[in-house]
GUKOLTI-896131 format. One line per 2 residues: number of its first residue (from 0); their letters; for each residue x, y, z negated of C-alpha. Coordinates in Angstrom, 3 decimals, always signed. Each point is the difference from the previous one (the first is absolute). Layout:
N
NUM = a = X Y Z ~ ...
***
This chain:
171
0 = xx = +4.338 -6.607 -13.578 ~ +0.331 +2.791 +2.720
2 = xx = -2.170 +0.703 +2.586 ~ +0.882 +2.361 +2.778
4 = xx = -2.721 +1.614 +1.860 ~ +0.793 +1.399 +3.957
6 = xx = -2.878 +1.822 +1.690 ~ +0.868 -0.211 +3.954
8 = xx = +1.650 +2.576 +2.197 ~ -1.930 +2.754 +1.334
10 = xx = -1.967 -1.465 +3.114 ~ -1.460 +1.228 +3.255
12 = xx = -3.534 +1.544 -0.202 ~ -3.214 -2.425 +0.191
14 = xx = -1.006 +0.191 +4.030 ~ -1.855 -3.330 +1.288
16 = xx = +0.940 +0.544 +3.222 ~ +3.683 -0.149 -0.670
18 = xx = -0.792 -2.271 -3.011 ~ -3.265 -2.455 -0.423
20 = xx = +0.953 -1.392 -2.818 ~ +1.223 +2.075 -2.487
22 = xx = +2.337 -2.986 -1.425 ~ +1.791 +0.708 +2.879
24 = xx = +0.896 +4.077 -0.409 ~ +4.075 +0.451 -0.402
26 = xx = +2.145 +2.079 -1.521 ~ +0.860 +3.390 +1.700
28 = xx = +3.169 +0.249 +1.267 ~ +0.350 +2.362 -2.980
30 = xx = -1.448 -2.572 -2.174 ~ +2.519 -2.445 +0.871
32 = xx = +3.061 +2.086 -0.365 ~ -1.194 +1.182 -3.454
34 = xx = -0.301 -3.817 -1.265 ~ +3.356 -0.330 +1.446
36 = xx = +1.380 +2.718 -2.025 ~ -1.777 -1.205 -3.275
38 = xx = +0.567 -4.199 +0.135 ~ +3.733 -0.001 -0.831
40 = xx = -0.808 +2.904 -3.136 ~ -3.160 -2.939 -0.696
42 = xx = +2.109 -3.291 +0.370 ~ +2.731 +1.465 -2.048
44 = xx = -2.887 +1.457 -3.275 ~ -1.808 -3.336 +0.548
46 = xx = +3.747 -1.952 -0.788 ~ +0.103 -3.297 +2.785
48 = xx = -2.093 -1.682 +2.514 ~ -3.284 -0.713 -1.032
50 = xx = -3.357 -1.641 +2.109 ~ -1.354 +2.959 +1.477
52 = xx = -3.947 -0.565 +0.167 ~ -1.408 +1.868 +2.479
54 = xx = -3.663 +0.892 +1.470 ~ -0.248 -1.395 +3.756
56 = xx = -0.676 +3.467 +1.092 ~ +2.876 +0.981 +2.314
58 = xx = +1.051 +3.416 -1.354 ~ +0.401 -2.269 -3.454
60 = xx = +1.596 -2.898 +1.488 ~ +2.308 +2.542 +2.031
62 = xx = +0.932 +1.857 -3.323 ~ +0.407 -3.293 -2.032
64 = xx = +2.715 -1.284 +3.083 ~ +1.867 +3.403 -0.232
66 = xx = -0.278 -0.433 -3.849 ~ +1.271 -3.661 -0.007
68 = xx = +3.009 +0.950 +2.332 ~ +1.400 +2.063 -2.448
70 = xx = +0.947 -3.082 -2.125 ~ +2.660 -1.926 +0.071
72 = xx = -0.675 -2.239 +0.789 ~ -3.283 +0.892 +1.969
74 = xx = -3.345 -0.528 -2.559 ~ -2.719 -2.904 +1.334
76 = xx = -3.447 +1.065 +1.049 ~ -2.919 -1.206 -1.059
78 = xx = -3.621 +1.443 +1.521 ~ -2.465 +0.314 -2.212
80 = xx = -3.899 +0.045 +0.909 ~ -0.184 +1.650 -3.472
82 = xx = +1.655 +2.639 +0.702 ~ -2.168 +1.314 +3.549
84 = xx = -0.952 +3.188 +0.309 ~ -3.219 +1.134 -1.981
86 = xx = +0.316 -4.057 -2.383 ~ -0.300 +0.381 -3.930
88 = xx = +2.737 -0.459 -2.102 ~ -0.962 -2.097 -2.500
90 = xx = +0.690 -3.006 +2.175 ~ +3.502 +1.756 +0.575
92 = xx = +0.445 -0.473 -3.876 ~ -1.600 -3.541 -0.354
94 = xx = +2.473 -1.007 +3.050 ~ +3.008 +1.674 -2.237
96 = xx = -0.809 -2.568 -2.941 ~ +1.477 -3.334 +0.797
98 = xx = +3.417 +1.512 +1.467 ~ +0.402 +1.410 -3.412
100 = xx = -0.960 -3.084 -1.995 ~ +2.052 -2.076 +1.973
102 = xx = +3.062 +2.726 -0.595 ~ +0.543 +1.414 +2.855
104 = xx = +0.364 +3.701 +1.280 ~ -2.714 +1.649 +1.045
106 = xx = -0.370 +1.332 +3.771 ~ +0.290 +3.609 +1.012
108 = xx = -2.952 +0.603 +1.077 ~ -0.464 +2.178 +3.372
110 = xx = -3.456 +0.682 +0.357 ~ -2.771 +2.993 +0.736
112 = xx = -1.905 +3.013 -1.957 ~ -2.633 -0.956 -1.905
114 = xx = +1.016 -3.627 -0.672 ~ +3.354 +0.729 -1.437
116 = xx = -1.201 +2.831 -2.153 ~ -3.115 -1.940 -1.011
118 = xx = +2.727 -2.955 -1.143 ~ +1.910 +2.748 -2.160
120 = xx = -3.471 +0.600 -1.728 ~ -0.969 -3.329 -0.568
122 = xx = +3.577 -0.588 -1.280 ~ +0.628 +3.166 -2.463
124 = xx = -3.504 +0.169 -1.156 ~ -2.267 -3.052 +0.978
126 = xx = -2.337 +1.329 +2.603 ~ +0.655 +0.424 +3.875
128 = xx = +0.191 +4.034 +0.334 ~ +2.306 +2.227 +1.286
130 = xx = +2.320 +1.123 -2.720 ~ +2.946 +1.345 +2.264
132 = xx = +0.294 +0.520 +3.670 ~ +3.278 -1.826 +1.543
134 = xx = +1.010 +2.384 +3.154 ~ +0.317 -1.753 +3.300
136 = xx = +3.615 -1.416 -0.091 ~ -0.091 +0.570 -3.451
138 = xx = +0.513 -2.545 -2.718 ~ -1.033 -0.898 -3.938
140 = xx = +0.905 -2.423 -2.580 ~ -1.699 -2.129 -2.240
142 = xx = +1.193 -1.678 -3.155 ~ -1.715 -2.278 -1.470
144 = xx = +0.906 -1.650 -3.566 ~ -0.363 -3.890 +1.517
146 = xx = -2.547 -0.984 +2.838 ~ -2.219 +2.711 +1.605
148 = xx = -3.295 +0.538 -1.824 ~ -2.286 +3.016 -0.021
150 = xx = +0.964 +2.590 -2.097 ~ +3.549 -1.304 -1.001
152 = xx = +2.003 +1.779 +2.027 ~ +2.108 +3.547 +0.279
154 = xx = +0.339 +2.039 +2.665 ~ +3.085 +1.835 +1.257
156 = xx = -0.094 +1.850 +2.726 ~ -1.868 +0.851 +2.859
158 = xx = +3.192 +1.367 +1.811 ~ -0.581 +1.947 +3.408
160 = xx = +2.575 -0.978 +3.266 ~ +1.479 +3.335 -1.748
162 = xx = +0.537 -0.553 -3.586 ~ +1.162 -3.693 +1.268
164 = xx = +2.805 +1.223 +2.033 ~ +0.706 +2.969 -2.666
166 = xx = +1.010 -2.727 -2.468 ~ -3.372 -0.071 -1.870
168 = xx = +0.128 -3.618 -0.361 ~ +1.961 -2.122 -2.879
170 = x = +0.712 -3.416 +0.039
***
């Protein structure tokens, strides 16, 4: 079982004044027009719509919608409280489990630095660390041999926006 790993689009700076909650911080104008660039390359490596599970933050969310346009059709959303900025990822994995058990394909998940580089750690090698660093708007896969547990996966990848759109991927 595959599981493909988004970090979101570059997003404005932290400022409270602009932003109070930090949930709330977009994508740059930049941001968005690099995720625009890099969903088709994604939706075509990843193979067919999938659930796209996605933090509530809205440069996530923003960069999962641009990611589940590129589909066709479009990919569902789902929000996941597991997935906000700064949660563990261990309850990212346990949350994984009974999709796979019950057969079906796992999300892409479209999430935040350190929680989707923690849930590469705790996949390839059992413990929540930082193995790899995904690059905003950057992407990784993980296969598994059957449902997620710790330490039973392989990584390939990360990919930068770059190596994306320079054909680094295979399907």
């Amino acid at each position: 079982m595959e599981l493909w790993l988004v970090r979101h689009g570059p997003a404005e700076e932290i400022d409270p004044r602009r932003w109070p909650r930090d949930d709330d911080r977009p994508l740059t104008g930049a941001g968005a027009a690099l995720v625009r660039r890099v969903a088709p390359v994604l939706a075509r490596a990843i193979g067919g719509p999938r659930v796209i599970a996605t933090s509530p933050a809205a440069r996530a969310r923003a960069t999962a919608e641009l990611l589940a346009a590129a589909f066709d059709p479009p990919a569902p959303i789902e929000g996941w409280a597991e997935l906000a900025p700064g949660a563990p990822a261990p309850p990212v994995l346990h949350r994984l489990i009974p999709r796979a058990h019950a057969g079906r394909l796992l999300p892409v998940v479209v999430g935040h630095a350190p929680t989707i580089h923690e849930l590469v750690g705790l996949a390839v090698a059992g413990e929540p660390v930082e193995l790899v660093r995904i690059p905003r708007g950057g992407a990784g896969r993980l296969e598994f041999p059957a449902v997620p547990r710790p330490r039973s996966a392989t990584l390939a990848g990360p990919w930068s926006p770059e190596e994306i759109l320079a054909g680094a991927i295979r399907a």
